[in-house]
N, C-alpha and C positions, 0 to 999 in steps of 0.2 A: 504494500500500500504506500504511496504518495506519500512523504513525511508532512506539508501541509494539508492531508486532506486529512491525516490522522492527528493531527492538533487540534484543525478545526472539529472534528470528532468529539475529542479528549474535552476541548473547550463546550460543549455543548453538554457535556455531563455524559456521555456516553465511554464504555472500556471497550477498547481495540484491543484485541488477542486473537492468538490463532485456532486453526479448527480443531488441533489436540487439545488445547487447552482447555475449550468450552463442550468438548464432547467425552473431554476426561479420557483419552486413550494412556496406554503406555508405551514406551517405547517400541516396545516389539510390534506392537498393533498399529502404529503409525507406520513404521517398515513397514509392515504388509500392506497395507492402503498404498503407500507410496507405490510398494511393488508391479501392483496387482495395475495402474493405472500407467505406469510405464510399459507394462507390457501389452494394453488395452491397445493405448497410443503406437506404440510400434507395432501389432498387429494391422490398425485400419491404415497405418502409411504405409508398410509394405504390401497391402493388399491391393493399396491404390496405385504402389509406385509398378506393381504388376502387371493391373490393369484388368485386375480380375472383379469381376462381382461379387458380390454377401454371398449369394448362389452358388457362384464357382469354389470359393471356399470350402462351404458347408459339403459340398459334394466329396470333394478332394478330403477334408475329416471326417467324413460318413455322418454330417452334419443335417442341421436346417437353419434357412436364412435368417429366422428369429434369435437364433442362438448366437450366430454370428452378429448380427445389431447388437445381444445384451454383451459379447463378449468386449468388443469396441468401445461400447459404453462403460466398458469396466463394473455392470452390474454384481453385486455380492454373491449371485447364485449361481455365477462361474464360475468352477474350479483356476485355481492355478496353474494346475494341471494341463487342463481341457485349453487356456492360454498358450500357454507352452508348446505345447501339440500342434495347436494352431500356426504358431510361427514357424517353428520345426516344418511344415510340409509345406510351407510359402521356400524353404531353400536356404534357410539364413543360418542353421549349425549353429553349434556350439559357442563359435567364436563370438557369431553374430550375438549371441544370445546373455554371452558376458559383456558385451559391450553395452546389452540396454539394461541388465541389474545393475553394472557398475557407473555408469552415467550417470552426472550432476544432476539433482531436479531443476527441473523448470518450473519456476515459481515467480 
């Protein structure tokens, strides 16, 4: 956030804090969140930098298109897993795959 928009904020009687803090996570669970939305993210750009459809995904993991929308979305009733698998048969290996758990957030 904007350092004056979060004064003017501050000044108006309101507390600026982040979504762990107000959702009360712990550490590890904010990991996971992070995880799970990095890998969301890197799922729908390599699908698009492929040039495939929801469809063509879904087909390719013995999928359906809805699943691949909630996966994108980084929906909570994705597995990690079921993510992972996802990017694994877009092409991206191993490598690929440590590159987007170990990557900075985008924030």
């Amino acid at each position: 956030m904007e350092k004056g928009k979060k004064a003017k904020l501050e000044k108006a009687g309101w507390r600026v804090g982040s979504a762990e803090e107000f959702l009360g996570l712990t550490l590890e669970e904010t990991e996971i969140v992070e995880l799970r939305i990095r890998l969301s993210n890197a799922l729908r750009s390599r699908r698009s930098t492929l040039g495939w459809s929801q469809s063509q995904l879904a087909k390719t993991i013995r999928s359906s298109q809805s699943r691949i929308a909630k996966m994108e979305a980084a929906d909570t009733t994705v597995s990690i897993d079921l993510l992972v698998r996802g990017l694994l048969s877009t092409g991206i290996g191993l490598d690929g795959l440590s590159k987007i758990v170990g990557s900075k957030a985008e924030r």
